[in-house]
N, C-alpha and C positions, 0 to 999 in steps of 0.2 A: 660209148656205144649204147643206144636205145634196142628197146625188145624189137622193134621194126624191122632192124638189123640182122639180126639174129634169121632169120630165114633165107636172106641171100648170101650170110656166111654160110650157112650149113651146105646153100646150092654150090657155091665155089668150093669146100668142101668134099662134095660128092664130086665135081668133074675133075676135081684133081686126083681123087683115090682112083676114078676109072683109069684116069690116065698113067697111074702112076702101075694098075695091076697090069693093063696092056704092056707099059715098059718092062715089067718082070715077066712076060707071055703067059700072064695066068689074063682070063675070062675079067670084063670089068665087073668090079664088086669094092665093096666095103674094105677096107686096107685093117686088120686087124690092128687095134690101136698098139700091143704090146710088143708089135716089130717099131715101131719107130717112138716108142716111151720117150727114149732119151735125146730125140729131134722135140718132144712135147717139153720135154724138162728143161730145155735151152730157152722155152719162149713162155711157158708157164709164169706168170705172174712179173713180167715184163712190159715193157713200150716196147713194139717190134720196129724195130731201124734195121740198116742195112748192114751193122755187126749183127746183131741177135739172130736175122734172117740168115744170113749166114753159118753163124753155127750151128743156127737149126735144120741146113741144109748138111752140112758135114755130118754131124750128127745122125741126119737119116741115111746118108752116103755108107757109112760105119755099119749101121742097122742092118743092113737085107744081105745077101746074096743072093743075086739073081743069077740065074744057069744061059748059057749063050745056046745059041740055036740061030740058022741059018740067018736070020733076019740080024742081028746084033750081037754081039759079045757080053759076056757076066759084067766085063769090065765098063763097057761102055755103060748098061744099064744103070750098073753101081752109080757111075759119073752121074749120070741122068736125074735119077731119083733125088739127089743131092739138088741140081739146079731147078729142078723142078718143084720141091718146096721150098728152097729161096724164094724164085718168081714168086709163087702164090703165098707166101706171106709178106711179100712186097707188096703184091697187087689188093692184099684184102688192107693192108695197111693204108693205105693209097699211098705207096713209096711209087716213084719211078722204076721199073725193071731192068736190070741191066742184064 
């Protein structure tokens, strides 16, 4: 990874906290890093493949409890949040997305 880099990580990043605080129906913002530590400890000092991304999806699945409201369920969010940093550490890794 070059420093080059390093700024359109941080943008992918950022559209995935928004998207991730939407899925828990909070306002988009910054995902406090110590709700999902131990999604960071899965990939922390790793090659991101499609195991790692994974449990670093599970990981953040474990992490949160999101509250349901008319739009979606705790449960489904739960789900969500999980697939949702999979994708995007597939995508920053340039893995294929499944």
């Amino acid at each position: 990874m070059t420093a080059t880099a390093i700024p359109q990580i941080e943008q992918q990043i950022a559209v995935v906290e928004n998207a991730l605080s939407l899925l828990l129906g909070r306002p988009p913002a910054q995902v406090g890093r110590e709700r999902l530590a131990d999604a960071e400890a899965q990939v922390n000092g790793r090659v991101v493949d499609v195991a790692v991304s994974e449990h670093a999806g599970g990981a953040a699945s474990a992490s949160v409890n999101p509250q349901s409201d008319i739009h979606a369920s705790g449960a489904y969010r739960k789900s969500l949040v999980g697939t949702m940093v999979e994708r995007a550490l597939q995508s920053a890794a340039g893995l294929p997305c499944r």
